[in-house]
Every structure is written in C-alpha cells, then in structure tokens.
C-alpha positions as CSV (number, residue, x, y, z in Angstrom):
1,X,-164.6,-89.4,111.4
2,X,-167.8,-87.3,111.7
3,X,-165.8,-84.1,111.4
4,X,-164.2,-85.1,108.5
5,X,-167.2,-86.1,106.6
6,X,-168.5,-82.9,107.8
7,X,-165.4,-80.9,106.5
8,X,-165.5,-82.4,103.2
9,X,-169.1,-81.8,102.6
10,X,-168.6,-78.3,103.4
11,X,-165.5,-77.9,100.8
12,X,-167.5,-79.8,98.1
13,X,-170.8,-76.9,98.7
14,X,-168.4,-74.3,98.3
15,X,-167.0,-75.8,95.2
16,X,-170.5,-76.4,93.9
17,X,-170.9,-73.0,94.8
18,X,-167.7,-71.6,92.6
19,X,-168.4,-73.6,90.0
20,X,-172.1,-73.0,89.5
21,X,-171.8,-69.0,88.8
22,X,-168.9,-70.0,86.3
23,X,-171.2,-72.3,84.7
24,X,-174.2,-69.5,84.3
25,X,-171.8,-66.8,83.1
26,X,-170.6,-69.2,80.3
27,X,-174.4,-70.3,79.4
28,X,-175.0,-66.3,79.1
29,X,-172.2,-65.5,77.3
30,X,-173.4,-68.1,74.7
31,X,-176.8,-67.0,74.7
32,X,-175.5,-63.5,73.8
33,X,-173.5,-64.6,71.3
34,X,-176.3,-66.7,69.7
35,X,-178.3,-63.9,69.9
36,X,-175.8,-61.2,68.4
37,X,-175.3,-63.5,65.8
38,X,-179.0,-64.7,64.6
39,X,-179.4,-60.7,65.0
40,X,-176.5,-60.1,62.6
41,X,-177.7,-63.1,60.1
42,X,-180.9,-61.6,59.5
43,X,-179.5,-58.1,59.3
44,X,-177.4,-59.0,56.5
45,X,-180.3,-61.0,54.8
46,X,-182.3,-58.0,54.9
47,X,-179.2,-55.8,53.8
48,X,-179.2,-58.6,50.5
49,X,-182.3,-58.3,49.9
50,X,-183.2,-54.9,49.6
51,X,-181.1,-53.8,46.4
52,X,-184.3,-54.3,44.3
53,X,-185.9,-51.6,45.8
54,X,-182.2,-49.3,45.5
55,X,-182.9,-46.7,42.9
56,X,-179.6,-47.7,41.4
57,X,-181.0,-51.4,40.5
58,X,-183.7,-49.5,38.4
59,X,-183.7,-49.8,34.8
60,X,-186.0,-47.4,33.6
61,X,-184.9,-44.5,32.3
62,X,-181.0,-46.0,33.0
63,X,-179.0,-43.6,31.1
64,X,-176.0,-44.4,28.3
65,X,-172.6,-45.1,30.6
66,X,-169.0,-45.5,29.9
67,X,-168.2,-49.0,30.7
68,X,-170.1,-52.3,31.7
69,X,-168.3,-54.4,34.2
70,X,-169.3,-57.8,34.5
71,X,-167.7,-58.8,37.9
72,X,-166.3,-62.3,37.8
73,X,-167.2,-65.7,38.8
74,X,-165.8,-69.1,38.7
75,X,-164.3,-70.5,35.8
76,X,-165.4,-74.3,34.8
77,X,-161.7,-75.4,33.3
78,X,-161.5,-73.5,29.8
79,X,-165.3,-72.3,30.1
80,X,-167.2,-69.8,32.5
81,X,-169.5,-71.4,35.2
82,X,-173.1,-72.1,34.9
83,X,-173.4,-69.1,37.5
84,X,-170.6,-66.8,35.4
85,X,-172.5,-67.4,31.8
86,X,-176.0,-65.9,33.4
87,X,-173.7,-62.8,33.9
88,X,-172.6,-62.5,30.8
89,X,-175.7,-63.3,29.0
90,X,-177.4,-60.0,31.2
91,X,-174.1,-58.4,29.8
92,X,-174.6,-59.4,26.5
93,X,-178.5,-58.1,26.4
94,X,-177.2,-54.7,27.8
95,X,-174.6,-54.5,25.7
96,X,-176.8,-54.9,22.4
97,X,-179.9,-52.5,24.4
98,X,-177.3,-50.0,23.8
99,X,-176.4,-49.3,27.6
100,X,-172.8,-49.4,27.0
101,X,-170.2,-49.9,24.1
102,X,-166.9,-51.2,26.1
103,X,-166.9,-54.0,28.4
104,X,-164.7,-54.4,31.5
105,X,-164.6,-57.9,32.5
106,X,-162.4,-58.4,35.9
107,X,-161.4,-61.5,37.2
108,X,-157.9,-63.6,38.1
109,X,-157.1,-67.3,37.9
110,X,-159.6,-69.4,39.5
111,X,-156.7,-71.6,39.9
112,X,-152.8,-73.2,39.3
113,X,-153.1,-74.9,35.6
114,X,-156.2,-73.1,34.5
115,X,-155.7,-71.9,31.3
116,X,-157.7,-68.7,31.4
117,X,-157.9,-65.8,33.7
118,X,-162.1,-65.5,34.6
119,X,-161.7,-62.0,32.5
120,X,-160.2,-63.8,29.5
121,X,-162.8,-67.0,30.0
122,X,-165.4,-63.8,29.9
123,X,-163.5,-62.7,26.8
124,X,-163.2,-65.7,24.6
125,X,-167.3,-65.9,25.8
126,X,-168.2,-62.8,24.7
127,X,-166.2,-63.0,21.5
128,X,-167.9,-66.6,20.3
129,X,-171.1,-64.5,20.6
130,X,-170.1,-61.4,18.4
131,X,-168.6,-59.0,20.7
132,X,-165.4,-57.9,18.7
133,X,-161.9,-57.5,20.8
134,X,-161.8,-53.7,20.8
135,X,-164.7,-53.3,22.6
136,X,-163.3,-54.9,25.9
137,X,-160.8,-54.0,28.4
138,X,-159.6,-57.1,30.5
139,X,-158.3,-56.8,34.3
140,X,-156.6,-60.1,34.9
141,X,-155.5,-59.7,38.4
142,X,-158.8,-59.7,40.9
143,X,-159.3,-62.2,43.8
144,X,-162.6,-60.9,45.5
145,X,-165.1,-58.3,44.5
146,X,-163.8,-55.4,46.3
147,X,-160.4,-56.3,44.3
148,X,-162.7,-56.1,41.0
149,X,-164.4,-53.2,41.7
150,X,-161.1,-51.5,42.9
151,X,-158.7,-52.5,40.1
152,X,-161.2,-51.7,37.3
153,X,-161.5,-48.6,38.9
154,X,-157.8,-47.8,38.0
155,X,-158.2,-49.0,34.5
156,X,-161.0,-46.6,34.2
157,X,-158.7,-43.8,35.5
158,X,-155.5,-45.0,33.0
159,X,-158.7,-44.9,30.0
160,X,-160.1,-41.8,31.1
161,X,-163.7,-43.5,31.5
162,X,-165.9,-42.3,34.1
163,X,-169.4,-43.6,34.4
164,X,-169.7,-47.3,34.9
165,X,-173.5,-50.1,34.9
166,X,-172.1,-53.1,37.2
167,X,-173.3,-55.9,35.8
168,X,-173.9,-59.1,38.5
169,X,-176.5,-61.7,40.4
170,X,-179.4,-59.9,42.3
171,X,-178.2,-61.8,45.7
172,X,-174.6,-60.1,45.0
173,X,-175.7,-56.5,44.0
174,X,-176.1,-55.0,47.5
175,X,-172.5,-55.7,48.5
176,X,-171.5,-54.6,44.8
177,X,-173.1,-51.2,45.2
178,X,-171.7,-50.8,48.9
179,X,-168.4,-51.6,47.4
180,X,-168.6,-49.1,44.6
181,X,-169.7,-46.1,46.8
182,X,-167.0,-46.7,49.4
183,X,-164.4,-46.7,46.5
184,X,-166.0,-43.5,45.2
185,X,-167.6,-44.5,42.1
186,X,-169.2,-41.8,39.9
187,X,-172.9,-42.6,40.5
188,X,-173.2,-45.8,39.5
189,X,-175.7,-48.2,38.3
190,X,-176.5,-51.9,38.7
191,X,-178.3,-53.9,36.4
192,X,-178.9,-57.4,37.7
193,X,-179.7,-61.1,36.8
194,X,-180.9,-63.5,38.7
195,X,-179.6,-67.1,39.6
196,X,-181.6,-70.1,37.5
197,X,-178.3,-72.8,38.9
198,X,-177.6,-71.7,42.0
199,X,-178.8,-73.5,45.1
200,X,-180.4,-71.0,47.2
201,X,-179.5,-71.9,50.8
202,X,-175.5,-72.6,50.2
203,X,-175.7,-69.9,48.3
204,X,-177.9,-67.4,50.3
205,X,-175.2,-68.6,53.6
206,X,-171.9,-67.9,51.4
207,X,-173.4,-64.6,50.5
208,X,-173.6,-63.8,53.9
209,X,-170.1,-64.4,55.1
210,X,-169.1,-62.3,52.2
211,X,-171.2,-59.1,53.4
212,X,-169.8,-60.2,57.0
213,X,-166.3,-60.0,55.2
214,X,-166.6,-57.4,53.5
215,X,-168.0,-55.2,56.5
216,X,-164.6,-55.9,58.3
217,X,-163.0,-54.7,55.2
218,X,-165.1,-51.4,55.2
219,X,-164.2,-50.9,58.7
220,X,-160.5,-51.0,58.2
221,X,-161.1,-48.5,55.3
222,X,-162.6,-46.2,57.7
223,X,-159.7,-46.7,60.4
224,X,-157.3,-46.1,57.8
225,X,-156.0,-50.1,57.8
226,X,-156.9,-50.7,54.0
C-alpha cells in the first residue's frame, strides 16, 4: 500500500512537472503577442497621426490640379452620411478656391435596395449646391479605399487627366496617401477635413484595422499577390 502511494505521488510530480513548462510557454507566448500587438497599435496611431505634418497635407502654395477626388463614405438611404457631407463640403470649398474644375467622386452601393451608388449620392449632393453635371466624373463600382483610389486611377487614364488633390477626413489621409503612392500617383496632394460627428474612439479603433488591412494589402502588392 505504501508503494503504491509512493508510485503515484511520483507519477503526479512528473506530470506537474510536464505540465508546468507547457503552462509558462503559453503565458509567454501571450505576453509576446500582447506585446507585438500594443507595439503595432501605437505604431499605426502614430502612422495616423502624422499626415498633418506630410508636406502633401499642406495647403499653402497647393498648386491648380486635374481632378478632386472625394473618396466615399456611407450613404444614409437616398442621402450621404453626416461623416460623407463634411467631405463634400471641404470639396465644395476647394472646388470654388479654384483648386480644381472636375470632380471624381468614387464610391459603390452601400448596400442591396439603396437607391444610389455613394458617387451618385455625392452627385445629386454636389448638384443641389451648384455644381453643374459636366464638371464630375462618377466611378460607381468601389468597395474600400484602395478600390477608390485604384479605379479612379483608370478613369483618369481613359480622360487623359494626370494630377489629382484627394479630398478626405484628417484620421483617413495617411492611409489615403500611402495608397496613392503605392498605385503610382503623379505627386499627389491631400487636402483634409476633420470629423465634427464622428466618435473618436470607435472611430480612431476602425481606423486602425483599416491601416492593419491595408498593410497586408501592400504586402501582397510587393510579393506580386495583388
């Protein structure tokens, strides 16, 4: 009886043994992760926040361009969003500043049964506020900022424009410009508006998943997967 107590305490130390190096390599692995990722979060925070400072966010001296694309936003049913309408009102003052003469508004259907595209909600906006027809070119088929900034690109080409001011939020012009270099964009210029109905935080936290996102993009562009 004594032996077999001893046994068994014996096979439950080695256990406690196995188990305990398993438990410390998890706990570290974690720790690692948290810390790759709190790293990564304020990294990208930094990365948002620094477009003010970019050279291409200044508007002094900004000089006469071929096109203003007002990257798109949600719709509200018929109407743009709260958040949309501050972009097109920045548009709207650039527009009549004289920084461009032809609008590009890019975006697709928010979703099923929506009556408008977000480029033709942009549209019908800038049209109730004096901006005739002509002077806008509408890409209808953009699902994410890289698609806006790519397929206005090839409506530029097809127009044989050249020079573009990207027209967005302050918290979203960082991952705008990245966006437009990487595609090869002919130096171009930002000129930014910043949220007055957005809620920071959710906001701030959804704008870094989309840099995160969009990094991962950029790296298959580089490897040849995009």
């Amino acid at each position: 009886m004594g032996s077999w107590s001893e046994g068994s305490y014996l096979s439950m130390n080695r256990n406690k043994s196995k188990a305990r190096p398993l438990y410390i390599r998890l706990l570290r692995w974690g720790l690692l992760l948290l810390l790759l990722g709190s790293g990564w979060f304020l990294y990208a925070i930094a990365q948002i926040g620094s477009i003010e400072r970019n050279p291409a966010a200044a508007d002094k001296d900004m000089p006469l361009v071929d096109v203003g694309i007002i990257l798109g936003a949600s719709m509200w049913g018929d109407r743009p969003s709260p958040g949309l309408e501050e972009r097109l009102r920045h548009g709207l003052e650039q527009y009549r500043a004289g920084k461009f003469k032809l609008f590009l508004l890019t975006g697709g259907l928010d979703q099923e049964g929506y009556k408008y595209t977000e480029a033709e909600g942009m549209a019908n906006y800038l049209e109730e506020h004096g901006v005739p027809r002509e002077a806008m070119l509408l890409e209808n088929e953009a699902t994410s900022t890289y698609e806006n900034l790519k397929f206005s690109q090839q409506i530029m080409k097809e127009q044989g424009l050249n020079t573009a001011l990207i027209i967005t939020h302050t918290y979203h012009g960082n991952r705008a410009l990245e966006i437009a270099n990487a595609l090869n964009y002919e130096h171009p210029r930002l000129s930014l508006t910043k949220t007055k109905v957005l809620k920071p935080l959710p906001n701030t936290l959804r704008e870094v998943l989309a840099y995160t996102k969009w990094k991962l993009v950029q790296a298959g562009i580089a490897l040849g997967l995009n």
